[in-house]
N, C-alpha and C positions, 0 to 999 in steps of 0.2 A: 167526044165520048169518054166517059171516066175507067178504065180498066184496072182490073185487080189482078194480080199476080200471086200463084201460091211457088213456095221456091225453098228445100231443105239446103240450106245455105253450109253445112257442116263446117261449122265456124267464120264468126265472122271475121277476125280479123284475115283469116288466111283467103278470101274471097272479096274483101273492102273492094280494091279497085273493079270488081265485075262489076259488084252493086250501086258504086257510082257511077259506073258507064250504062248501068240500064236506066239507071233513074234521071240521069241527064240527056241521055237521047228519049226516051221514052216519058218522061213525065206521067207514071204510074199513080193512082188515086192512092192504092192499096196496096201493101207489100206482105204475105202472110209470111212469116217465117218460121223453121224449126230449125232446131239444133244452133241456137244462136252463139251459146259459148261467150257471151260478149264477157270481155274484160276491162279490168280498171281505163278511162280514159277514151274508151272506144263511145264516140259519137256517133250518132246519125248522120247527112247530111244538113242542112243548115234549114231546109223548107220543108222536113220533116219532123215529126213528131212518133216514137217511139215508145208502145204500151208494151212492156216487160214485166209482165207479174211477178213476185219472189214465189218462185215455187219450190224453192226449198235445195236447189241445184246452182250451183256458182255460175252466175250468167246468164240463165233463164234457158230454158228449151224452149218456149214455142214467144212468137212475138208477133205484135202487128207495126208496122212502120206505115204512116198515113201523113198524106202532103198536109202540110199547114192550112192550105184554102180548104180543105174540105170538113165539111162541119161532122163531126163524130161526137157522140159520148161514151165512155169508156165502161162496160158493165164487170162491174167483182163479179167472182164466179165465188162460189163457196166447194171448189172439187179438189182432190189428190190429184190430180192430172194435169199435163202442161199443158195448160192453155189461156190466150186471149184471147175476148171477145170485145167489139164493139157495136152501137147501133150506128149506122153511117148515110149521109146524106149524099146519094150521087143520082141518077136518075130518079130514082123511087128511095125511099127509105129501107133499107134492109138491114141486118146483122151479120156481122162477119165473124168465124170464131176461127183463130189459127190452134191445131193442136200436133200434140208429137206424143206419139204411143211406142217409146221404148221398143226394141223387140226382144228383149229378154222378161219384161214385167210382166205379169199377171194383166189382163184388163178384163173384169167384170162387164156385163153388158148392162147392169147396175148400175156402174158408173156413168157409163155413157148417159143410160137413158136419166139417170140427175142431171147431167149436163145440158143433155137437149132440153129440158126443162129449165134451164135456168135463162136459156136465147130467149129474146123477145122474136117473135114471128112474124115475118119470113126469113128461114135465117141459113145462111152457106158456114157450113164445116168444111175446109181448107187445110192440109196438113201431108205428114207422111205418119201414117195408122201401121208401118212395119206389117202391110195385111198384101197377102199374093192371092189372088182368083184369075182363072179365066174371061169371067168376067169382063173383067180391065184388060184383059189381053195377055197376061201373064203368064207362063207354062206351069207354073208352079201354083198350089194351093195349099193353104194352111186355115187355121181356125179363124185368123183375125178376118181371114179373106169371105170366110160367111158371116163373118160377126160384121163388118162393114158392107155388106152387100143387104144383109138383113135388114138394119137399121138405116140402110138408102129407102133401103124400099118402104119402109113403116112410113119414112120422113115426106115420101112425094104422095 
């Protein structure tokens, strides 16, 4: 069975050995990642392929790392926001879009909703959106925690 992983790595170099020991015991299809930080020289593992969009931040914030055998095409987004998306071949066909929502930024619901427009459908948003609800189990509540609760809910 092909499993995807969503995972705010808060840099990579300083976590490299966790993410080779998940990905060598675990043989993950999909790895979303935020807050990547990658630097000069920092590779993937060897059976991975790594979508890092320049989004304007040294190192990329949000990323997708996806094993080699698995057939993906990579989709540009045309957004301010950090994110990759792609379309991915694992049981069924679906889209996967890794994103990272600052928590000091501004996020229009604007934006978002360009975004989800731009996913080919059916498609999993994977990320840390810096959003607290109860919801999710959270004690705490802020705006992004309606603002992602909302747009769950438009989305099923």
């Amino acid at each position: 069975m092909d499993t995807v992983v969503q995972w705010n790595i808060c840099g990579f170099r300083s976590n490299f050995k966790e993410l080779k020991l998940l990905l060598n015991r675990s043989q993950l299809a999909v790895v979303a990642l935020q807050e990547c930080r990658l630097g000069e020289g920092q590779l993937p593992p060897r059976v991975y392929t790594l979508l890092l969009p320049q989004s304007g931040s040294p190192g990329g914030e949000a990323a997708l790392l996806i094993r080699n055998e698995t057939r993906f095409s990579e989709i540009v987004l045309n957004t301010g926001l950090h994110a990759a998306a792609a379309t991915i071949s694992l049981e069924k066909t679906l889209t996967l879009c890794s994103l990272y929502l600052p928590p000091n930024s501004p996020v229009l619901k604007l934006s978002l909703a360009e975004l989800f427009e731009q996913l080919p459908k059916p498609f999993f948003v994977l990320g840390d959106f810096s959003a607290h609800s109860p919801a999710w189990g959270d004690s705490r509540w802020n705006g992004r925690g309606g603002c992602s609760k909302s747009s769950q809910l438009k989305m099923t």
